[in-house]
C-alpha atoms as a printed R data frame, in Angstrom:
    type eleno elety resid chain resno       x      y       z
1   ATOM     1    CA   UNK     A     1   0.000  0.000   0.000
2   ATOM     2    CA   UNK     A     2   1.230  3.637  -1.181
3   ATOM     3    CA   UNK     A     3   1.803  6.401   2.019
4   ATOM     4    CA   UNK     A     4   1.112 10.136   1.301
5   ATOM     5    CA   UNK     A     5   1.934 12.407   4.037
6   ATOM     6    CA   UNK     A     6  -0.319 15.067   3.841
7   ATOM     7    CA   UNK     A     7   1.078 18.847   4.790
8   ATOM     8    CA   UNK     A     8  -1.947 20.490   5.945
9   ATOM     9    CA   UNK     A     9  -4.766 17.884   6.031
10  ATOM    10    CA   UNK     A    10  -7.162 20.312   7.798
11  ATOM    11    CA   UNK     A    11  -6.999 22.564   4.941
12  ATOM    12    CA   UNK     A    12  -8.920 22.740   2.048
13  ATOM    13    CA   UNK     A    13  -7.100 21.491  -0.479
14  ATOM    14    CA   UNK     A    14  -4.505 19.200   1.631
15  ATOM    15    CA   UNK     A    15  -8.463 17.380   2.984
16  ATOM    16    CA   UNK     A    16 -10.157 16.890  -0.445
17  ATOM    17    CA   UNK     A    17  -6.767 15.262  -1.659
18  ATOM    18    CA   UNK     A    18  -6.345 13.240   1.216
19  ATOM    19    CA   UNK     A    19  -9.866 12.084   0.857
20  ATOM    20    CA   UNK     A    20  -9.419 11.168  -2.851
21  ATOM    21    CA   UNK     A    21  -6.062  9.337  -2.135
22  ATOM    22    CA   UNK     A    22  -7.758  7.149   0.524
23  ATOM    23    CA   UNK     A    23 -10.323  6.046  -1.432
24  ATOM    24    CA   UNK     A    24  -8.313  4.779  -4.067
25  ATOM    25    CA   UNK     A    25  -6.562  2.890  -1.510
26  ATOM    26    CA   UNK     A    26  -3.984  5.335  -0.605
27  ATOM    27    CA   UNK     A    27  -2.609  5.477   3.680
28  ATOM    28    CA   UNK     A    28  -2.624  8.518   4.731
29  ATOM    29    CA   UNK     A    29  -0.257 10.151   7.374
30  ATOM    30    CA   UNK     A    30  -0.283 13.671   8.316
31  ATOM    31    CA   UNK     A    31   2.142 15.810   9.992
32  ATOM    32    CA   UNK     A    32   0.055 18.090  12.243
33  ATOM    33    CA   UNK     A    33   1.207 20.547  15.602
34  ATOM    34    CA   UNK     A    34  -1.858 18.949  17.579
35  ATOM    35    CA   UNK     A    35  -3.186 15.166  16.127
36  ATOM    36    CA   UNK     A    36  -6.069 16.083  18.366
37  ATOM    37    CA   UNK     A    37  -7.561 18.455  15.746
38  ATOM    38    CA   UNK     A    38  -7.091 15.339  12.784
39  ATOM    39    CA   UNK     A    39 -10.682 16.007  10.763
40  ATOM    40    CA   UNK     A    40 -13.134 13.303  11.563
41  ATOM    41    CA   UNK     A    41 -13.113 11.473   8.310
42  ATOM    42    CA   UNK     A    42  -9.251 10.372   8.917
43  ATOM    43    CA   UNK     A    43  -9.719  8.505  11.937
44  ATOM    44    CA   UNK     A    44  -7.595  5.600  10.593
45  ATOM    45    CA   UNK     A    45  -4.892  8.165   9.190
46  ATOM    46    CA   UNK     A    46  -1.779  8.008  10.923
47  ATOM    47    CA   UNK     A    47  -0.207 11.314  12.441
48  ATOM    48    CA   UNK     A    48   2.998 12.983  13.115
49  ATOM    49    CA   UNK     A    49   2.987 15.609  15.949
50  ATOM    50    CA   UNK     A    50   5.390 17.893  14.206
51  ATOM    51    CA   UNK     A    51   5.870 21.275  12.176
52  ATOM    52    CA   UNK     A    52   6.180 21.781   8.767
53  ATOM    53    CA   UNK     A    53   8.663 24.798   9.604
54  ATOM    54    CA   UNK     A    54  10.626 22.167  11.116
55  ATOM    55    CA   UNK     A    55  13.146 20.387   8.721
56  ATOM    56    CA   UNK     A    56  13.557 17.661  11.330
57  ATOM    57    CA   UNK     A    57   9.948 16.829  11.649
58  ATOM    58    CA   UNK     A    58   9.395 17.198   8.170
59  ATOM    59    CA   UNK     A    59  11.970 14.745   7.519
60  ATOM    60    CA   UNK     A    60  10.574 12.326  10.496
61  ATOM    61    CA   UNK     A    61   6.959 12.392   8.886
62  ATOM    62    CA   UNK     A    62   8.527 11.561   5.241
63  ATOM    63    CA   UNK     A    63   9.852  8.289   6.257
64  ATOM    64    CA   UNK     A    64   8.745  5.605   4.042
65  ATOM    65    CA   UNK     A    65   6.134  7.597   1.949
66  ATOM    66    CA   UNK     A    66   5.551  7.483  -1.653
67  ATOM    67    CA   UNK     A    67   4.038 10.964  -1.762
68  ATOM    68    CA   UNK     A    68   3.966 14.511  -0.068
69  ATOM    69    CA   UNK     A    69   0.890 16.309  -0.493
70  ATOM    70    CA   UNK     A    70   1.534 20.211   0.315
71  ATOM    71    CA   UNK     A    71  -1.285 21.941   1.370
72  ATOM    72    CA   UNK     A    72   0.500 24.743   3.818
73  ATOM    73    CA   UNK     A    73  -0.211 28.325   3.577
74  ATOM    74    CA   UNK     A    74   0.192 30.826   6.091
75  ATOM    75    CA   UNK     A    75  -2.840 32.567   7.444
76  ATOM    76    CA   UNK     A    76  -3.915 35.852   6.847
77  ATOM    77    CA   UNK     A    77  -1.819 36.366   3.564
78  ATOM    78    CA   UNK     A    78   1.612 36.548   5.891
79  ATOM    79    CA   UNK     A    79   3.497 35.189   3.096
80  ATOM    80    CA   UNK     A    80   6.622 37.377   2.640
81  ATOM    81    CA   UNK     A    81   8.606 35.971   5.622
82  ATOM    82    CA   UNK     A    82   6.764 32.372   5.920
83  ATOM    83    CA   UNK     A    83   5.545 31.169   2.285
84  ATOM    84    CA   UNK     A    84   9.031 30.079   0.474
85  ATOM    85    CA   UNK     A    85  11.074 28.982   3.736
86  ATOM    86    CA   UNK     A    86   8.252 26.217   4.538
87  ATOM    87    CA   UNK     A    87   8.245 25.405   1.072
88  ATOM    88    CA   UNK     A    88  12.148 24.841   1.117
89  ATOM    89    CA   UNK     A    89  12.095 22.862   3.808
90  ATOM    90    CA   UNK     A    90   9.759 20.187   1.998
91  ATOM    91    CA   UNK     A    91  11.742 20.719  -0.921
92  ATOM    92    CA   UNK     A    92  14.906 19.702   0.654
93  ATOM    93    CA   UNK     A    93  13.153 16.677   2.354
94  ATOM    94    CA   UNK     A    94  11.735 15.701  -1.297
95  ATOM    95    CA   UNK     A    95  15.373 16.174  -2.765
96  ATOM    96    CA   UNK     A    96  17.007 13.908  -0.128
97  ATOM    97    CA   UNK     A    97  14.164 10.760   0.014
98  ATOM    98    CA   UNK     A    98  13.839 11.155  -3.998
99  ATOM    99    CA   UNK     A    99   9.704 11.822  -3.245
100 ATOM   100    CA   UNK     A   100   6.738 12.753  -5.204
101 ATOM   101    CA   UNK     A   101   5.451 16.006  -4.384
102 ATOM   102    CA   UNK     A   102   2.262 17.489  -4.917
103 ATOM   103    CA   UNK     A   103   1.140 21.079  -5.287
104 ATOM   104    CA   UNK     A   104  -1.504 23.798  -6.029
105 ATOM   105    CA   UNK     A   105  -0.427 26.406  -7.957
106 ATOM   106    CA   UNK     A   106  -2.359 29.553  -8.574
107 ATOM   107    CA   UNK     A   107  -3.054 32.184 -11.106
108 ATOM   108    CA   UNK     A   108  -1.352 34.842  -9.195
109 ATOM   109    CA   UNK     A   109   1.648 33.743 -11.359
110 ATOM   110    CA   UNK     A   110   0.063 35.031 -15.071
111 ATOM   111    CA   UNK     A   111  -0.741 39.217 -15.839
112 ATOM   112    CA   UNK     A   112  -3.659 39.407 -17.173
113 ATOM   113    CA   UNK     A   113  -2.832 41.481 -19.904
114 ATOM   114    CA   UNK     A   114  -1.581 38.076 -21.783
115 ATOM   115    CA   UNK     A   115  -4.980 36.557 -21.435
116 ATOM   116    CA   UNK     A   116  -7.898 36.362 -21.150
117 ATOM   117    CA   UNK     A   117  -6.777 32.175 -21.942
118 ATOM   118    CA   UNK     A   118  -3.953 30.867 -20.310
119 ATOM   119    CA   UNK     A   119  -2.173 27.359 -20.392
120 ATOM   120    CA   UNK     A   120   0.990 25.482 -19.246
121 ATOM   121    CA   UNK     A   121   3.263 27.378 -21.943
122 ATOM   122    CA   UNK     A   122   2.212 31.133 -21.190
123 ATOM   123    CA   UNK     A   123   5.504 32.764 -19.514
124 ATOM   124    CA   UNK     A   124   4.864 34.013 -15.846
125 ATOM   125    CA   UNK     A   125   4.936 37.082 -15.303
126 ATOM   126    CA   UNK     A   126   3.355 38.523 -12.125
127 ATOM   127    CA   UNK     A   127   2.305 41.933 -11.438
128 ATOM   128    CA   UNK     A   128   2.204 41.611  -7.279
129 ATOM   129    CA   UNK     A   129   4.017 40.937  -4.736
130 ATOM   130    CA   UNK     A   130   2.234 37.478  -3.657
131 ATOM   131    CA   UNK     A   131   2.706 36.570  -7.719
132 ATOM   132    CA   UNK     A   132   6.265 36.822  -7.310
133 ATOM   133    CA   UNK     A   133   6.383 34.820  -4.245
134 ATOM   134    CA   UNK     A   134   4.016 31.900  -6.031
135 ATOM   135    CA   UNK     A   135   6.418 32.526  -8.881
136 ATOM   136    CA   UNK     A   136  10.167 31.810  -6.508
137 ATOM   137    CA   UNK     A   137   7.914 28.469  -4.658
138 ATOM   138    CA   UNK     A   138   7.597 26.911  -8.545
139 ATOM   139    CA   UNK     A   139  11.016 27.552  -8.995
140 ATOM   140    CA   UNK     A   140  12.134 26.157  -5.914
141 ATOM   141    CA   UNK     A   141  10.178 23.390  -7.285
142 ATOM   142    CA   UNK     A   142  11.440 23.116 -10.739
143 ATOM   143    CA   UNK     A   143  14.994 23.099  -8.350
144 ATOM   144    CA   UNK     A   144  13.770 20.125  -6.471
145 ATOM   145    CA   UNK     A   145  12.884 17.895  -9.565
146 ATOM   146    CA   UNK     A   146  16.149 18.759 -10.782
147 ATOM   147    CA   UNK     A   147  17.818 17.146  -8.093
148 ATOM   148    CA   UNK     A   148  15.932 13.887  -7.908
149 ATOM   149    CA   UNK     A   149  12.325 15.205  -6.314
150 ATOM   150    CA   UNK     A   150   9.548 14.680  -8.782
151 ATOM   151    CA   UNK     A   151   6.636 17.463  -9.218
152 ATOM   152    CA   UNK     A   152   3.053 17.851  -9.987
153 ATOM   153    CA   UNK     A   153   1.402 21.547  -9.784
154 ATOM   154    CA   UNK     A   154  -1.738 21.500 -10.606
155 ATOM   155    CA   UNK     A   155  -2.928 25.194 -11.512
156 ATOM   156    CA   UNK     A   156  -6.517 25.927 -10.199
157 ATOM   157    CA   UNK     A   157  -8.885 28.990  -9.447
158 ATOM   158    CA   UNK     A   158 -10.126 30.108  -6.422
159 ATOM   159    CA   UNK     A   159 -11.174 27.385  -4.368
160 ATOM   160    CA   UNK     A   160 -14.873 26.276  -3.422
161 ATOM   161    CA   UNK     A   161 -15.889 23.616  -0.880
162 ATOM   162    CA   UNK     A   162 -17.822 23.114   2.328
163 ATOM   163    CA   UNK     A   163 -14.297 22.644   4.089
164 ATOM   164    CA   UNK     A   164 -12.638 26.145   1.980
165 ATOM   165    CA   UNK     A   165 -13.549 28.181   4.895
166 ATOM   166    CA   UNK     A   166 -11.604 30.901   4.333
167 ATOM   167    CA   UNK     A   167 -12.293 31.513   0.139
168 ATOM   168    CA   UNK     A   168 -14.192 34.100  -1.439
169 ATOM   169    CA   UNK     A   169 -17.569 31.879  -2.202
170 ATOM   170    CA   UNK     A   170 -18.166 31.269   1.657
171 ATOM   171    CA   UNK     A   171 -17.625 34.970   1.911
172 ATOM   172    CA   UNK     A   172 -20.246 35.962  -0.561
173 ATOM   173    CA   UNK     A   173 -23.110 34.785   0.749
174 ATOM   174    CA   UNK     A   174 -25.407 35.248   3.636
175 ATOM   175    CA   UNK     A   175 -28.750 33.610   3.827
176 ATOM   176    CA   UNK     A   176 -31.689 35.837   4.755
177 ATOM   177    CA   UNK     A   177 -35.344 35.216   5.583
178 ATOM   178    CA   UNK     A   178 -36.385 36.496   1.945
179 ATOM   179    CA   UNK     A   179 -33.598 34.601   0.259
180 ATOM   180    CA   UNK     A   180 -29.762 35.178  -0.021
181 ATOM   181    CA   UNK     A   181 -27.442 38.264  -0.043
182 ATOM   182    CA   UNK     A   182 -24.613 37.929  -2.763
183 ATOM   183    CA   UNK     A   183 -21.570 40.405  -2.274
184 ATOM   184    CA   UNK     A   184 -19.909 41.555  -5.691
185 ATOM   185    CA   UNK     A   185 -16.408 42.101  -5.393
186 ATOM   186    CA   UNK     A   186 -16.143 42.515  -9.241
187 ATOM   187    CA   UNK     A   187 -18.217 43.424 -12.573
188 ATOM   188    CA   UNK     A   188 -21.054 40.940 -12.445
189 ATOM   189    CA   UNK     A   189 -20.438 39.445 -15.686
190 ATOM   190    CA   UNK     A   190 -17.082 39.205 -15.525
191 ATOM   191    CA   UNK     A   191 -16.056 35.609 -15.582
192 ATOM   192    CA   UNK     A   192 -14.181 33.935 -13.093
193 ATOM   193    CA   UNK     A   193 -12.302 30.979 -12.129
194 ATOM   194    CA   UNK     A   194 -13.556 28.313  -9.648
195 ATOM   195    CA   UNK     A   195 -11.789 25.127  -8.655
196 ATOM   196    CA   UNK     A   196 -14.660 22.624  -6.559
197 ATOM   197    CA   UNK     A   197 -12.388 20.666  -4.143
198 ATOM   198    CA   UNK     A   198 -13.554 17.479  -4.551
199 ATOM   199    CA   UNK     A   199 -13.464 18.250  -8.805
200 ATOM   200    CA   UNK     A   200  -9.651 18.649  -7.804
201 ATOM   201    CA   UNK     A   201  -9.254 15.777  -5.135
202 ATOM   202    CA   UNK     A   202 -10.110 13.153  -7.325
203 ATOM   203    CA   UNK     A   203  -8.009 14.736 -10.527
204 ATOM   204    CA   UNK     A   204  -5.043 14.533  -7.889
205 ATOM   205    CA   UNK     A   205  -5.553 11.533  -6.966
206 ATOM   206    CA   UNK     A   206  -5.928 10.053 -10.863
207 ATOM   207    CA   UNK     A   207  -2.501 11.989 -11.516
208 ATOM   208    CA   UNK     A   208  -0.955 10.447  -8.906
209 ATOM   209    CA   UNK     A   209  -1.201  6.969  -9.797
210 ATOM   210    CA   UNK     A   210   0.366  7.959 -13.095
211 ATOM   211    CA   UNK     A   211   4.129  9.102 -11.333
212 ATOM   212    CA   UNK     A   212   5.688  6.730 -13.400
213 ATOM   213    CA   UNK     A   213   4.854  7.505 -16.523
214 ATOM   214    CA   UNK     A   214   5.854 11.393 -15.590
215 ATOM   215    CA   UNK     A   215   8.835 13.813 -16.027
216 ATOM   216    CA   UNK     A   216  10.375 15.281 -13.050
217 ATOM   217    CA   UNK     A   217   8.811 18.850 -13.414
218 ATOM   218    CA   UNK     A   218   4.852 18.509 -14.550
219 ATOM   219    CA   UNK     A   219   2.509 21.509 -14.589
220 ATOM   220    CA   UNK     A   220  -1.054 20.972 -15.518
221 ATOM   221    CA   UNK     A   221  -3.910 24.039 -15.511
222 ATOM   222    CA   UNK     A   222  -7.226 22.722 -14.228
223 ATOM   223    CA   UNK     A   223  -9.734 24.864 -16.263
224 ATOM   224    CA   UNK     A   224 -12.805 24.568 -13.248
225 ATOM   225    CA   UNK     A   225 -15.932 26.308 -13.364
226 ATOM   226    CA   UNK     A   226 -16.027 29.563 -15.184
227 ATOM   227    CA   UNK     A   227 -18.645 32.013 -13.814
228 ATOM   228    CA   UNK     A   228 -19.528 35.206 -13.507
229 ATOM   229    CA   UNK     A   229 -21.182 36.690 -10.557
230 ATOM   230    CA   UNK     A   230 -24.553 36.733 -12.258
231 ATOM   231    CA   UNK     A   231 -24.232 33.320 -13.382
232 ATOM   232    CA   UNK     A   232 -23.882 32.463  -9.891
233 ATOM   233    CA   UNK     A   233 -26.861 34.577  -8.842
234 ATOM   234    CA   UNK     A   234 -28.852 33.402 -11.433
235 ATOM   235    CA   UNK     A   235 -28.237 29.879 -10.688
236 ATOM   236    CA   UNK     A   236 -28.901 30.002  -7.011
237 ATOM   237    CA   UNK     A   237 -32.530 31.929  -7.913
238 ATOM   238    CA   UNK     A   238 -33.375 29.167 -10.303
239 ATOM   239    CA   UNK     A   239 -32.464 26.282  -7.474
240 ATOM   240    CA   UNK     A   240 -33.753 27.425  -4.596
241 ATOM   241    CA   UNK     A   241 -36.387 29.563  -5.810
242 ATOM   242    CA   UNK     A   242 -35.737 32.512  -3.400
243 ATOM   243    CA   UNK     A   243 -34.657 35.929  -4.218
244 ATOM   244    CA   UNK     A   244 -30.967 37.127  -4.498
245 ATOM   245    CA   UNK     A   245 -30.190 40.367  -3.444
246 ATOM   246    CA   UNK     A   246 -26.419 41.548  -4.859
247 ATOM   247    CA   UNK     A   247 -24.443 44.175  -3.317
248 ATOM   248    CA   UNK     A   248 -21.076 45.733  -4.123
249 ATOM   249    CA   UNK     A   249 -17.993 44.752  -2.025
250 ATOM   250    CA   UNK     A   250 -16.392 47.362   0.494
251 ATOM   251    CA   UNK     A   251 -13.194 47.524  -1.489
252 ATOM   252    CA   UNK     A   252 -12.733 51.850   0.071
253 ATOM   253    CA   UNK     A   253 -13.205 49.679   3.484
254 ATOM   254    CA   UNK     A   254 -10.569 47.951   2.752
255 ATOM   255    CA   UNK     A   255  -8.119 49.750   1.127
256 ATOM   256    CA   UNK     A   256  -8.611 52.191   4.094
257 ATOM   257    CA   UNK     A   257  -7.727 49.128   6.643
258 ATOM   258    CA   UNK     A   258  -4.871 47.856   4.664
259 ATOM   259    CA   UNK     A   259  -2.409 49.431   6.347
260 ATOM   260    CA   UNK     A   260  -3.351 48.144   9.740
261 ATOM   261    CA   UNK     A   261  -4.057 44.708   8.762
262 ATOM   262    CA   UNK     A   262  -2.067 41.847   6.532
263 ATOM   263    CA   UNK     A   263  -4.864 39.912   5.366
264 ATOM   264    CA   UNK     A   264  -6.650 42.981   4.177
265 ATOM   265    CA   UNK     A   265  -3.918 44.320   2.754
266 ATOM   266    CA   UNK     A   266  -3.117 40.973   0.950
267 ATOM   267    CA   UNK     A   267  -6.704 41.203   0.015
268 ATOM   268    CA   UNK     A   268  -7.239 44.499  -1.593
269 ATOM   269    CA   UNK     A   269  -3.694 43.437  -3.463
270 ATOM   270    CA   UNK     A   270  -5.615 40.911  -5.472
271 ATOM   271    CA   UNK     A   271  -8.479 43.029  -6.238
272 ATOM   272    CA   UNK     A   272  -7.460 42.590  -9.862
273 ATOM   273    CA   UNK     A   273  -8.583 39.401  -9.992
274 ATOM   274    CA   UNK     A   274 -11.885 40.585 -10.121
275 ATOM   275    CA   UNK     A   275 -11.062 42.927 -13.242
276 ATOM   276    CA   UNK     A   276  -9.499 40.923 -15.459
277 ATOM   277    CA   UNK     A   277 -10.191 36.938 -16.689
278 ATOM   278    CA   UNK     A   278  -7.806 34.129 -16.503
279 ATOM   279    CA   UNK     A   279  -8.964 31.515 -18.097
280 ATOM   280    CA   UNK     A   280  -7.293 28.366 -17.251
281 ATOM   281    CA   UNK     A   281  -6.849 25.554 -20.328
282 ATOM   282    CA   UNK     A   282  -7.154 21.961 -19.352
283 ATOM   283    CA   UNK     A   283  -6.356 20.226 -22.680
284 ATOM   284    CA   UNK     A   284  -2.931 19.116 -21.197
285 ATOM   285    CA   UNK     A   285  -4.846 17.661 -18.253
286 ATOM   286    CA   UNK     A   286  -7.495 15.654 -19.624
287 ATOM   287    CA   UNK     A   287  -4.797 14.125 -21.867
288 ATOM   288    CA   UNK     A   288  -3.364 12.900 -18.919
289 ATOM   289    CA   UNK     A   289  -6.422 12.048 -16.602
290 ATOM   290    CA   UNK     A   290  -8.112  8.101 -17.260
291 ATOM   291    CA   UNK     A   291 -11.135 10.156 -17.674
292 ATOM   292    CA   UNK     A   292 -11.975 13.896 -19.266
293 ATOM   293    CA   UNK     A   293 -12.898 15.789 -16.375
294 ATOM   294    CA   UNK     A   294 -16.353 17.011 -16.278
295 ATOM   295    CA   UNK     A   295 -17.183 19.961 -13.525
296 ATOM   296    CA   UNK     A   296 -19.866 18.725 -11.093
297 ATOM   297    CA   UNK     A   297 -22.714 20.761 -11.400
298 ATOM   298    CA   UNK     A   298 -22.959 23.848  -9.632
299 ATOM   299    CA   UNK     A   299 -26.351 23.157  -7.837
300 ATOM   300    CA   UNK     A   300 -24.495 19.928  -6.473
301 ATOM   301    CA   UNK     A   301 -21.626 22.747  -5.909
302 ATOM   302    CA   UNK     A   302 -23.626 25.082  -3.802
303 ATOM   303    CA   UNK     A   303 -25.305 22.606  -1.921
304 ATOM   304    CA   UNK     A   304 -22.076 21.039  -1.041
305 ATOM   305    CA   UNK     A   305 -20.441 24.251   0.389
306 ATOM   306    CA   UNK     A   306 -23.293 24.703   2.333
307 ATOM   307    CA   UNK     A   307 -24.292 28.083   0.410
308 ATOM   308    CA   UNK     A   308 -28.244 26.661  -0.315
């Protein structure tokens, strides 16, 4: 039986992969700083009390696995001093076990102004600070499957899922007694990316029984769900049958907290994201995957994430 050690397994994207993993027969371990908090659907999952800012725990919980799943990220967008030395550390474990490592990567790494379609051969070139960091972590990456590691990045959107707590989609919506409140942070029919965690569990897990046929360094773009703000609206009208009241996001708000605050400031730095599209292509992908992947609908999305 195949080990992955999952690297934040109470995350969003670390929990959907480690779900996907087990049930394709996969064990799971997980390096955690307190196994008391291990979600309830891993009870048979092995864990490591341990840091991931620790190279020595790091390299205790990688004994013996086939596969490190890395779902860190520091809270509140405090990236600058945390972001690329956990990464490292991983890295360096990867290089010296010769390990499969898994990652998300993000848009942050493409300007817009080379869209609005983007696949695995458009050039980064990121316009903010957190782009730039993304931008160093893929090349420590690229580094690592240079020196014996091998990589998957898969590319995605901006996460939905009943256990994404912190991404935009649980943030847009409030239910009411009429119906639902939707807050715009963009032009409503401006299209944008979604990636539905489970949608990107299970294409994990398909990729990752297919290490041996890869190269060291593989980057695929998941494409998602592509919406626009009304689409959304629209949609949840139509399924519930309630009414959806829209109202603009408090971008002055925030711009006026940002100096006073990380995560707002590391929110109001992205606010371009809600401008511009970036379009993710998944040819490359579904070339790869056993089976083309198909987006689960978005009423079985919604309901899900607890948003109906």
């Amino acid at each position: 039986m195949k080990t992955a050690l999952i690297m934040g397994i109470n995350g969003g994207f670390g929990g959907y992969v480690a779900e996907a993993l087990a049930a394709q027969g996969w064990k799971i371990r997980a390096l955690m700083r307190n196994p008391k908090n291990l979600p309830h659907q891993f009870t048979s999952a092995e864990t490591i009390k341990g840091d991931a800012s620790n190279i020595d725990d790091v390299r205790q919980a990688a004994k013996n696995v086939d596969l490190i799943v890395y779902g860190i990220n520091p809270a509140n967008y405090d990236w600058k001093s945390k972001a690329l030395d956990w990464l490292n550390i991983t890295a360096t474990v990867a290089e010296e076990e010769k390990l499969n490592v898994v990652f998300p990567g993000n848009v942050y790494v493409y300007n817009p102004a080379n869209g609005p379609n983007f696949d695995e051969n458009t050039n980064f070139d990121p316009i903010t600070e957190k782009g730039k960091i993304r931008q160093s972590m893929e090349r420590r990456l690229l580094q690592a499957s240079q020196n014996g590691a091998k990589i998957l990045i898969l590319r995605c959107g901006d996460f939905i899922g009943k256990n994404a707590n912190s991404t935009w989609m649980k943030l847009m919506f409030k239910k009411t007694k009429q119906g639902y409140t939707m807050i715009s942070t963009g032009t409503d029919q401006l299209t944008h990316s979604w990636a539905y965690l489970p949608d990107v569990g299970s294409v994990v897990a398909d990729l990752a029984s297919k290490f041996s046929e890869m190269d060291n360094y593989n980057a695929f773009n998941f494409s998602g769900h592509r919406l626009s703000m009304s689409d959304i609206a629209a949609h949840l009208s139509q399924t519930t049958g309630k009414e959806v009241k829209v109202k603009k996001f408090p971008w002055f708000i925030v711009r006026f907290i940002t100096p006073f605050s990380t995560l707002m400031a590391g929110i109001f730095e992205m606010r371009y994201l809600w401008k511009h599209e970036i379009n993710l292509d998944s040819v490359r992908l579904n070339n790869w995957l056993t089976k083309k992947y198909t987006p689960t609908p978005l009423s079985d999305v919604l309901l899900e994430s607890k948003i109906i």
